[in-house]
Residue frames as qw, qx, qy, qz and C-alpha x, y, z in Angstrom:
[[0.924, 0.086, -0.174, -0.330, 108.93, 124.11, 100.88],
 [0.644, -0.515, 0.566, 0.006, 110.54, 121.20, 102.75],
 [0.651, 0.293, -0.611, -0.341, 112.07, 118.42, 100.27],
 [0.584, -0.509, 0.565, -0.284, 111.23, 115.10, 101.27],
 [0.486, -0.229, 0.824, 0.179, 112.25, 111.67, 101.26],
 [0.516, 0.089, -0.563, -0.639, 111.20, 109.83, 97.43],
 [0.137, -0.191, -0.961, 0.149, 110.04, 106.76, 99.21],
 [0.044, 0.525, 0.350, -0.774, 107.32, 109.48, 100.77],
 [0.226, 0.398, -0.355, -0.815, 106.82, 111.21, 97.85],
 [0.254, 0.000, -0.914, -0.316, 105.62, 108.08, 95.95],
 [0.110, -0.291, -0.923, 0.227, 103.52, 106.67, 98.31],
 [0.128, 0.439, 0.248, -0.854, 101.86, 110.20, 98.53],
 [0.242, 0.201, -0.602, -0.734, 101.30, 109.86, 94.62],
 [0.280, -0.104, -0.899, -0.320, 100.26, 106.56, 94.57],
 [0.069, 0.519, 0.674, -0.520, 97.39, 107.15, 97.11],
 [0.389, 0.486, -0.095, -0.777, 96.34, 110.50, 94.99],
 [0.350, 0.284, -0.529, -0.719, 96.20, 108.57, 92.28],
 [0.082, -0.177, -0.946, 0.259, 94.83, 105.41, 94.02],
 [0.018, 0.453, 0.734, -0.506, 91.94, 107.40, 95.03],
 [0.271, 0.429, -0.185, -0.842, 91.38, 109.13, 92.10],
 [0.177, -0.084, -0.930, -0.310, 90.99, 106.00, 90.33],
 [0.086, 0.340, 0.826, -0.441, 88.18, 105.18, 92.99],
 [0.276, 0.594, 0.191, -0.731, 86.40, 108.57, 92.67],
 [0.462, 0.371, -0.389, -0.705, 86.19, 108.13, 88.74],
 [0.131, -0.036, -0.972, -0.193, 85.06, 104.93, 88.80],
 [0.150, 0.459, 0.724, -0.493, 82.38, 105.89, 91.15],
 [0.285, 0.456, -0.071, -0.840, 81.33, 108.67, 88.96],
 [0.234, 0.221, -0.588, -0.742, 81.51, 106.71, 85.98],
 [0.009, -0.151, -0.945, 0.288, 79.09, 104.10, 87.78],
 [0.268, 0.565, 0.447, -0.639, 76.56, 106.65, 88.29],
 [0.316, 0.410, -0.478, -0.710, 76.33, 107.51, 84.48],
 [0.322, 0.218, -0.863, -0.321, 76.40, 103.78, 83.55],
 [0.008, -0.242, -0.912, 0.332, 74.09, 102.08, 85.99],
 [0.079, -0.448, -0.678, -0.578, 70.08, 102.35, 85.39],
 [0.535, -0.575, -0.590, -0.186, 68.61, 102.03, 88.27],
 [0.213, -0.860, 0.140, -0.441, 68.48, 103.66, 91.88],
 [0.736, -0.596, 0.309, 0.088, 70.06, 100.95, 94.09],
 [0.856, 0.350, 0.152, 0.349, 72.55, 100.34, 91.25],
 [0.135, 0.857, -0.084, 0.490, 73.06, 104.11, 91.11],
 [0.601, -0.774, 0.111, -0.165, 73.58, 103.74, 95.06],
 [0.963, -0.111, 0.046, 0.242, 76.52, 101.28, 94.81],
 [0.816, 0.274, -0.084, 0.502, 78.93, 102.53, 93.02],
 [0.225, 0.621, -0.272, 0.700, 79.52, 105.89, 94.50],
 [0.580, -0.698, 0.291, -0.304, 79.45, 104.88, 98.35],
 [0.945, -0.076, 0.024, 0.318, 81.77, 101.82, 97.71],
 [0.403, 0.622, -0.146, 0.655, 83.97, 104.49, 95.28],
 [0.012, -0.765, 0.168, -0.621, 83.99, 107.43, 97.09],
 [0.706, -0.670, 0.205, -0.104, 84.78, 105.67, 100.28],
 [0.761, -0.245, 0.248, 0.548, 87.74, 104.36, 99.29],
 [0.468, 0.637, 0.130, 0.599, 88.66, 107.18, 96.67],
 [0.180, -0.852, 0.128, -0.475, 88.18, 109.96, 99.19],
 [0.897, -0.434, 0.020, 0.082, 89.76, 107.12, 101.80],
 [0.719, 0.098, 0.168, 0.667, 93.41, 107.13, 99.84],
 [0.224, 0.720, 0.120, 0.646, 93.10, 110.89, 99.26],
 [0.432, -0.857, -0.038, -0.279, 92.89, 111.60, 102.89],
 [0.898, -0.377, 0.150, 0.167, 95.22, 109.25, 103.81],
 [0.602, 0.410, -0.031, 0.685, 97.71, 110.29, 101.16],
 [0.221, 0.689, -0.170, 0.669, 97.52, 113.85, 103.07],
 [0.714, -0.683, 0.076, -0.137, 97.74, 112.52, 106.27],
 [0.956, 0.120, 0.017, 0.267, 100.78, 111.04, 105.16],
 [0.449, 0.563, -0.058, 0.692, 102.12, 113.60, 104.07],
 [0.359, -0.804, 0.202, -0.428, 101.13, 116.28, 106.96],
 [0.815, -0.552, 0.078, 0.155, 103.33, 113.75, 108.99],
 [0.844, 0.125, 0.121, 0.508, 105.93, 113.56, 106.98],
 [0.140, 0.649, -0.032, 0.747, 106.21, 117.55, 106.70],
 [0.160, 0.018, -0.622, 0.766, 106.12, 117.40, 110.97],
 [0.305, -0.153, -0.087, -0.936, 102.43, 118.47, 111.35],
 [0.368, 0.075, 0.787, -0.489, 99.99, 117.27, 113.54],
 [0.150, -0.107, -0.849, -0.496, 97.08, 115.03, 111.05],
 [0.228, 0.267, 0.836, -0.422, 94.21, 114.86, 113.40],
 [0.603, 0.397, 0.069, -0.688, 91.55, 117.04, 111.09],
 [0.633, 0.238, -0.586, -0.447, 92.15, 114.70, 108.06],
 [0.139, -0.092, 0.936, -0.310, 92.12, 111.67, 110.68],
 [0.319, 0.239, 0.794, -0.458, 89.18, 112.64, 111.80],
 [0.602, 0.390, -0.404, -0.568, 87.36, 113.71, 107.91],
 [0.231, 0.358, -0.889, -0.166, 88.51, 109.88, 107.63],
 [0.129, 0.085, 0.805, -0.573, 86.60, 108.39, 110.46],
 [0.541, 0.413, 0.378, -0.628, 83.21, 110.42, 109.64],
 [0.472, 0.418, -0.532, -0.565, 83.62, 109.27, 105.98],
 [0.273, 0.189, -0.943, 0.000, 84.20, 105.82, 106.45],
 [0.022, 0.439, 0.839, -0.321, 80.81, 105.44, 109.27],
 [0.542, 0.508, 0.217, -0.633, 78.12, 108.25, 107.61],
 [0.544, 0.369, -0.446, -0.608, 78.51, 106.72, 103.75],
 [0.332, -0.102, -0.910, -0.225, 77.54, 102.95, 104.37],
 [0.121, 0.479, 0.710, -0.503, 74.90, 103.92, 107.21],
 [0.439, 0.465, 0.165, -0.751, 73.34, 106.42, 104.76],
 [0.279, 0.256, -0.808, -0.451, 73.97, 104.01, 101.88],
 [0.304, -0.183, -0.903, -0.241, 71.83, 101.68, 103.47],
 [0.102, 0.576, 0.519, -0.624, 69.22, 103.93, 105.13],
 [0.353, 0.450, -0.296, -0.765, 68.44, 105.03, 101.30],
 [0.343, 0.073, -0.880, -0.320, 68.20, 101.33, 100.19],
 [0.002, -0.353, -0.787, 0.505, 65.75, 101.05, 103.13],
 [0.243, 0.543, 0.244, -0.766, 63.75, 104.08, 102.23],
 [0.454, 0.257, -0.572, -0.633, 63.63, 102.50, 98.55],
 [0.139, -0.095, -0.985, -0.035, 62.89, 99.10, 99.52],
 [0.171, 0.487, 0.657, -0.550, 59.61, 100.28, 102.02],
 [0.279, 0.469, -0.242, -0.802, 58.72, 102.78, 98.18],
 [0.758, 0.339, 0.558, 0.014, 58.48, 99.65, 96.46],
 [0.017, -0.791, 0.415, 0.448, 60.94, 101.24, 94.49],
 [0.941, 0.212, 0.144, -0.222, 61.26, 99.51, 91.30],
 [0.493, -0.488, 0.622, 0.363, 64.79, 97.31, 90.50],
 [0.674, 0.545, -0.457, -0.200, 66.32, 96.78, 86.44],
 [0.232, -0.501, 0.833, 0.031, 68.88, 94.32, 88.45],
 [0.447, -0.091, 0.878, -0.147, 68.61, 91.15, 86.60],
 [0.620, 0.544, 0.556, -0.099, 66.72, 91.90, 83.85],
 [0.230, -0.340, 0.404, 0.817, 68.92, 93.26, 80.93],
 [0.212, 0.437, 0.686, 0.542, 65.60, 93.35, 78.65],
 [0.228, -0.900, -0.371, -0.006, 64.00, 95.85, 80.35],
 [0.227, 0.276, -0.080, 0.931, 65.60, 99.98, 79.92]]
């Protein structure tokens, strides 16, 4: 195991933990949120930037430890352009259902 710089090290953290935040927030979204486009939000906003800082943190690193990054580059890439195109090709495919929305009405469960 290589030791490396703390400046590195940190930044590695703080991403992990940067993007962990995200990812539980997204989860906790889905729990808390009634409805289906509600439901939709929070975990394609999260989990694109949770899983965003998590990749990046080990791209970081794989540089910093000499290793070529390109797989987690490219994990980055397909994340970042398939989860708002399917995010809003589901919000389509509700909207045309006549899916019904709670947004806006906090009297109605």
């Amino acid at each position: 195991m290589t030791e490396l710089n703390p400046w590195i090290d940190g930044l590695v953290a703080l991403l992990l933990l940067i993007g962990a935040f995200f990812l539980l927030v997204g989860a906790l979204g889905m729990l808390r949120f009634r409805d289906f486009f509600q439901r939709l939000h929070a975990p394609t906003k999260a989990s694109t930037l949770g899983v965003g800082g998590v990749l990046i943190a080990s791209m970081l690193y794989s540089a910093a430890t000499g290793r070529l990054a390109i797989h987690e580059l490219l994990i980055t890439l397909f994340i970042f352009i398939t989860a708002p195109v399917s995010a809003n090709l589901l919000a389509k495919a509700a909207l045309h259902l006549k899916l019904p929305s709670k947004a806006g009405h906090p009297e109605r469960d």
